[in-house]
GUFIDO-847222 format. One record per residue (C-alpha): residue number from 1; residue in one letter; chain; x, y, z. Coordinates in nm, 4 decimals. Layout:
<nodes>
NUM | a | A | X | Y | Z
...
</nodes>
This chain:
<nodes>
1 | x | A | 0.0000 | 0.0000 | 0.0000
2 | x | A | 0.2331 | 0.2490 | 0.0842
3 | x | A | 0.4813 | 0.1821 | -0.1892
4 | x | A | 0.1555 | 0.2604 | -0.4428
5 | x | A | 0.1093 | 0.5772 | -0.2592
6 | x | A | 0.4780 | 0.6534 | -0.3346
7 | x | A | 0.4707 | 0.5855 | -0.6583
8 | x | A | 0.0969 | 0.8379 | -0.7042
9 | x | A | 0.2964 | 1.0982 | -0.4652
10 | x | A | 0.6129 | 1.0977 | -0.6978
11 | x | A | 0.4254 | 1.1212 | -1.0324
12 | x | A | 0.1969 | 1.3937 | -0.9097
13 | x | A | 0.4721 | 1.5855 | -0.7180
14 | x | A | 0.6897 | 1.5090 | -1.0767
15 | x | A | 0.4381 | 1.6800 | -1.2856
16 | x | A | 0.4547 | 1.9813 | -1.0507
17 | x | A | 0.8272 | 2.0111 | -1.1385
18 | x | A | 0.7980 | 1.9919 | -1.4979
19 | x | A | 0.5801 | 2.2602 | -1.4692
20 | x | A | 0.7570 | 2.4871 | -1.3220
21 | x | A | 1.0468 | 2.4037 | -1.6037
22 | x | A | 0.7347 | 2.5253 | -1.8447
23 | x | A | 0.6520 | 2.8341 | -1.6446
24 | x | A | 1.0788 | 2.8991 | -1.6066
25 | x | A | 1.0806 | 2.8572 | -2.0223
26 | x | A | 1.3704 | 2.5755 | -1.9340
27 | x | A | 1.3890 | 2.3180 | -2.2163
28 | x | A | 1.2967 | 1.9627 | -2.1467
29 | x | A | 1.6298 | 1.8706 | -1.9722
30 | x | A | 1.5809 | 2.1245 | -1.7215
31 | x | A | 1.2135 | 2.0140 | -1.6534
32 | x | A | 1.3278 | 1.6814 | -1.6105
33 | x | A | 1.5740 | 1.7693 | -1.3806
34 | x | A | 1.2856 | 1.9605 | -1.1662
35 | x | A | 1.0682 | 1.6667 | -1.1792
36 | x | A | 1.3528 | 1.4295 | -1.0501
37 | x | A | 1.4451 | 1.6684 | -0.7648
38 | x | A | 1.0695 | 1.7259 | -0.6751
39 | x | A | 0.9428 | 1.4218 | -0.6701
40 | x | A | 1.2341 | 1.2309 | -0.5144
41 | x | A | 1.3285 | 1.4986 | -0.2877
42 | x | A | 1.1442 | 1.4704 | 0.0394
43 | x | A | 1.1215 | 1.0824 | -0.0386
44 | x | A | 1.5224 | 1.0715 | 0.0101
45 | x | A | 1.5640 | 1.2876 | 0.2882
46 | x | A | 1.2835 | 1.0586 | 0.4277
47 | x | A | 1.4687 | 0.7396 | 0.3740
48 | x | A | 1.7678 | 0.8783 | 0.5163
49 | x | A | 1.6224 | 0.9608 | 0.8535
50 | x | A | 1.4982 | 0.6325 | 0.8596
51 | x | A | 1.8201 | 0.4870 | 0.7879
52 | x | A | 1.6774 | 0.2847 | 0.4910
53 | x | A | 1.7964 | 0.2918 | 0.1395
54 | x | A | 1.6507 | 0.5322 | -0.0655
55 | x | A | 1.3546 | 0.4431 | -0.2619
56 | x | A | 1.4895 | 0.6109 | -0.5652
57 | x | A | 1.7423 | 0.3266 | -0.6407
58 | x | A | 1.5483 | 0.0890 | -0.4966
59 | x | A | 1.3722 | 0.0296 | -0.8545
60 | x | A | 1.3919 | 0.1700 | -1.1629
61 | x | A | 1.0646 | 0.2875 | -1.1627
62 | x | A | 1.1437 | 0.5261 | -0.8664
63 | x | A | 1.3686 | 0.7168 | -1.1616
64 | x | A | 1.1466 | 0.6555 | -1.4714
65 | x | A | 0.8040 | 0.7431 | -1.3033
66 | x | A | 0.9405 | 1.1347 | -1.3375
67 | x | A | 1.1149 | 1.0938 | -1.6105
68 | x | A | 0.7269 | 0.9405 | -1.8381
69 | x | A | 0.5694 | 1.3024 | -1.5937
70 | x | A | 0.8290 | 1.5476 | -1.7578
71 | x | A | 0.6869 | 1.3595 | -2.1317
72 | x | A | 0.3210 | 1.4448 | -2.0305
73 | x | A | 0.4136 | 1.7853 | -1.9306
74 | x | A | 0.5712 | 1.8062 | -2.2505
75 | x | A | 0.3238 | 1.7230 | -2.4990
76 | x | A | 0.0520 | 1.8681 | -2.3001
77 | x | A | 0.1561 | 2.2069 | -2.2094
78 | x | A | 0.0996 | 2.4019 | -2.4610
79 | x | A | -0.2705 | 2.3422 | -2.4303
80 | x | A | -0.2529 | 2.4615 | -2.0633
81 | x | A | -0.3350 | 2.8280 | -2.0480
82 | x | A | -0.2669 | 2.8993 | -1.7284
83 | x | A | 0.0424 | 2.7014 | -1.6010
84 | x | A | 0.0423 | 2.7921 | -1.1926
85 | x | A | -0.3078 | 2.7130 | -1.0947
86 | x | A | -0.2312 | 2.3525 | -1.2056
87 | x | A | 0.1112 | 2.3427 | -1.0505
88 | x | A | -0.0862 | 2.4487 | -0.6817
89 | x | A | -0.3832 | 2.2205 | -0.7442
90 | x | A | -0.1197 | 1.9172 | -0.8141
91 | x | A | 0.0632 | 2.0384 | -0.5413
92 | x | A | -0.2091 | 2.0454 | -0.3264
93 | x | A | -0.2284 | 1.6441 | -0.4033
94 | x | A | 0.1104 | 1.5732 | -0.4106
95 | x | A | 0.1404 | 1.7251 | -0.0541
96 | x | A | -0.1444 | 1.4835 | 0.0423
97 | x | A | -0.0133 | 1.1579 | -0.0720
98 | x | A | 0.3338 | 1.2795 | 0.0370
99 | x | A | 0.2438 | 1.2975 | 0.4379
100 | x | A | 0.0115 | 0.9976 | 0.4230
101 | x | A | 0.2789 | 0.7680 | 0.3275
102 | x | A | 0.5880 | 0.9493 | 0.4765
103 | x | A | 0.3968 | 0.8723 | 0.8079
104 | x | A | 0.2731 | 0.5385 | 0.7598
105 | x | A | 0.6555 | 0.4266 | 0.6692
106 | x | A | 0.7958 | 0.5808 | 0.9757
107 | x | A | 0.5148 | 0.4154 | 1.1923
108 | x | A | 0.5979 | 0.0689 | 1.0478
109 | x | A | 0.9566 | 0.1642 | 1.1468
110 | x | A | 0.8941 | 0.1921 | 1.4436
111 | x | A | 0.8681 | 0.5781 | 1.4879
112 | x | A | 0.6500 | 0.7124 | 1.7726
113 | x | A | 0.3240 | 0.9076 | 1.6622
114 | x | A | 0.4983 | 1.2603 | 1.7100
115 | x | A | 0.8379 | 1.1353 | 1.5461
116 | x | A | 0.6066 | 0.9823 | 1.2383
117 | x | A | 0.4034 | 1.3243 | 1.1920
118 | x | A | 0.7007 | 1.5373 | 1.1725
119 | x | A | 0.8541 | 1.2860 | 0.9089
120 | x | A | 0.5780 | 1.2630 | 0.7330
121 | x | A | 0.5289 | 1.6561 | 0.6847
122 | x | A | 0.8855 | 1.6831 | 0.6522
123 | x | A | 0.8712 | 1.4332 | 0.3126
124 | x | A | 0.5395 | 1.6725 | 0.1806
125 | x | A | 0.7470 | 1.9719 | 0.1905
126 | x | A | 1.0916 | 1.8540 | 0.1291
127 | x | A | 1.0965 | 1.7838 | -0.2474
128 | x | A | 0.9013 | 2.1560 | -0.3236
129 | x | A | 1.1210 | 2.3308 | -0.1338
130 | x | A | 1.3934 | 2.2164 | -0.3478
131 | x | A | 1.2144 | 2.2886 | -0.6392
132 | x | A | 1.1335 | 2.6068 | -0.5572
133 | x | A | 1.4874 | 2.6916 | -0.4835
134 | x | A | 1.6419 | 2.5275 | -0.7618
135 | x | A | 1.3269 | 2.7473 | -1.0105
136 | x | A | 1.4434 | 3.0518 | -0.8694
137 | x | A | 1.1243 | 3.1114 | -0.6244
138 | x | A | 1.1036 | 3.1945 | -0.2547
139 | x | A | 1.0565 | 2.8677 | -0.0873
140 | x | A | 0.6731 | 2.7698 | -0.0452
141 | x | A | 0.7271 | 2.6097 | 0.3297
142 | x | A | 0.8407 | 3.0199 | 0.4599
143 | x | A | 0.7065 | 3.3005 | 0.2485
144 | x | A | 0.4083 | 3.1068 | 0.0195
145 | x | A | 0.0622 | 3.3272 | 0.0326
146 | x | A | -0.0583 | 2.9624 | 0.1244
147 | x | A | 0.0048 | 2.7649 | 0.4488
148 | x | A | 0.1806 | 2.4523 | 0.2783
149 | x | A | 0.3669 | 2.3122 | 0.6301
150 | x | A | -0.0015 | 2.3158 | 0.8283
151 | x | A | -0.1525 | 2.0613 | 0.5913
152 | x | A | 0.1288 | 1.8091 | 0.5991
153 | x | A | 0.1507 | 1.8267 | 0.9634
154 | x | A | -0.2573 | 1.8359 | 1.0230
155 | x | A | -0.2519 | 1.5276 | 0.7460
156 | x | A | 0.0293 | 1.3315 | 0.8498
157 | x | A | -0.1105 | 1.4033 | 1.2770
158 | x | A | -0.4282 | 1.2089 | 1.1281
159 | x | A | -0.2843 | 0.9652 | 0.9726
160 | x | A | -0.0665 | 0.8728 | 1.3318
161 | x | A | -0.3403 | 0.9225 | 1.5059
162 | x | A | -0.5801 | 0.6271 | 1.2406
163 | x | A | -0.2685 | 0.4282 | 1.2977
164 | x | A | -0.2566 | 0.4454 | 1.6595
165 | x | A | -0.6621 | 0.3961 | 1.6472
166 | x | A | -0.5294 | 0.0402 | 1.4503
167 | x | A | -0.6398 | 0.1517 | 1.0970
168 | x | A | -0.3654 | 0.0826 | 0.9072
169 | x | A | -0.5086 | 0.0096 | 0.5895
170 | x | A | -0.5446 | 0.2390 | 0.2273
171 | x | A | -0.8762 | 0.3929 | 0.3361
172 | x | A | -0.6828 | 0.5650 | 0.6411
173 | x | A | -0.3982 | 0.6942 | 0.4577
174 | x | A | -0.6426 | 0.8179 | 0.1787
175 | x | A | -0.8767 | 0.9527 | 0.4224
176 | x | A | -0.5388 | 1.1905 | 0.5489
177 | x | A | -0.4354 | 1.2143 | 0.1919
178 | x | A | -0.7800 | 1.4279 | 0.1222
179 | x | A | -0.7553 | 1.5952 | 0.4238
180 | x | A | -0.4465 | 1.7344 | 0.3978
181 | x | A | -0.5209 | 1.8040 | 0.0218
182 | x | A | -0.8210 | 1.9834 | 0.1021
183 | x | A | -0.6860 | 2.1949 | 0.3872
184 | x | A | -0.3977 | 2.3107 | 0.1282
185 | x | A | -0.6805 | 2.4118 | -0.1494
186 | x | A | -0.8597 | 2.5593 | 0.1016
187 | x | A | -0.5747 | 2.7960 | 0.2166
188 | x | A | -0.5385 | 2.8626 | -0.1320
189 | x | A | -0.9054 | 2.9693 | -0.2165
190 | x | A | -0.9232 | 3.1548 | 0.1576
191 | x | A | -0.5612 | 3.3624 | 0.0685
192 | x | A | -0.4017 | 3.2014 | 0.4120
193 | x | A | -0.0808 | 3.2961 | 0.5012
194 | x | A | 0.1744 | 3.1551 | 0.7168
195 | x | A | 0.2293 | 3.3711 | 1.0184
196 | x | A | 0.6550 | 3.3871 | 0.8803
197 | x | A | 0.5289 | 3.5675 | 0.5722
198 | x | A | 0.3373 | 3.8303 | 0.7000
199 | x | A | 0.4723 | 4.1865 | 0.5297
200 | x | A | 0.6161 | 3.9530 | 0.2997
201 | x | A | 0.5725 | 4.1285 | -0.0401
202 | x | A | 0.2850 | 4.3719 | 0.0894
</nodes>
C-alpha cells in the first residue's frame, strides 16, 4: 500500500516540477531535472532519517516514473493556459499523498506518533522546497501566500493518530491524503498565510 502511494505521490509531485520548467521557459532537460528533484526529494531525505535505502534506487521505476511526468508535461503544455493554478492544485495532491505515506513508513519503522508526523510533513514539503529553490522562487514552506507546512503536519497528525486507532489500511492513509489536500486548497481559495510571511511582499 504504501509503496503505491509513493509511486501516485512521486508522479503527481513530478508533474509539478515539470511545470515549473514550463513556467521557467527551461527546455525539457531542465524540466526533467525539476521533476527528478521534486518528486524524489522529500522521499530521500525521508529514507535517510529512517536509515533505509533510498527508494529512488530501490527500482527503476522510482527514476522513470518522473522521467514518463516530464513527457506528459511536454506534450501537453501548450494546451494549458494557465500554467500555476495547475502546478498548486497538483501540489495540493502531491502534498497529500506525500504525508500519508511518509507517516505510515515511519510508523511501520517503528517511529512514535509525534516522530512519524514530523517525518511525514517533513517528506510533503521537502521535495518543493527544493524545487522552488532550484526554479528561482522563494521557498513555499516560509514566504508562500498559502500555508503549505499546516496541511502536511494536520494530514500526516491524522494519519498517526488512524494508525494508533489500529487503521492501518489504504482507506486511512487516503482519508489523510484528502484531508491534507483539502486543507492546502482551502488555504489557497481563503488567501491564508503563514504567520513567517506576513509583510512579505505587501
Amino acid at each position: 500500500m504504501a509503496e503505491l502511494f509513493d509511486l501516485a505521490g512521486i508522479f503527481v509531485f513530478a508533474l509539478t516540477g515539470a511545470l515549473m520548467g514550463v513556467r521557467k521557459r527551461l527546455d525539457v532537460i531542465g524540466m526533467a531535472v525539476l521533476a527528478e528533484i521534486t518528486a524524489l526529494g522529500g522521499g530521500i531525505m525521508r529514507d535517510l532519517v529512517l536509515n533505509v535505502s533510498p527508494v529512488a534506487f530501490q527500482s527503476l521505476g522510482y527514476v522513470l516514473v518522473p522521467v514518463a511526468a516530464t513527457a506528459v508535461v511536454f506534450f501537453w503544455h501548450p494546451h494549458v493556459t494557465r500554467v500555476m493554478p495547475v502546478i498548486l492544485v497538483l501540489d495540493a495532491a502531491g502534498l497529500g499523498l506525500f504525508c500519508a505515506v511518509g507517516t505510515v513508513k515511519a510508523l511501520e519503522y517503528g517511529l512514535s506518533p509525534l516522530h512519524a508526523t514530523l517525518l511525514g510533513a517533513t517528506t510533503a514539503v521537502g521535495g518543493g522546497i527544493l524545487r522552488d529553490l532550484l526554479a528561482g522562487e522563494i521557498p513555499t514552506l516560509l514566504y508562500d501566500r498559502q500555508l503549505y507546512a499546516v496541511p502536511a503536519l494536520v494530514g500526516s497528525a491524522a494519519m498517526a493518530g488512524m494508525w494508533w486507532a489500529g487503521l492501518h489500511g489504504w482507506p486511512a492513509a487516503l482519508g489523510a491524503a484528502v484531508l491534507a489536500f483539502g486543507l492546502r486548497l482551502a488555504a489557497m481559495r481563503l488567501n491564508w498565510r503563514a504567520p513567517l510571511a506576513r509583510g512579505v511582499g505587501e
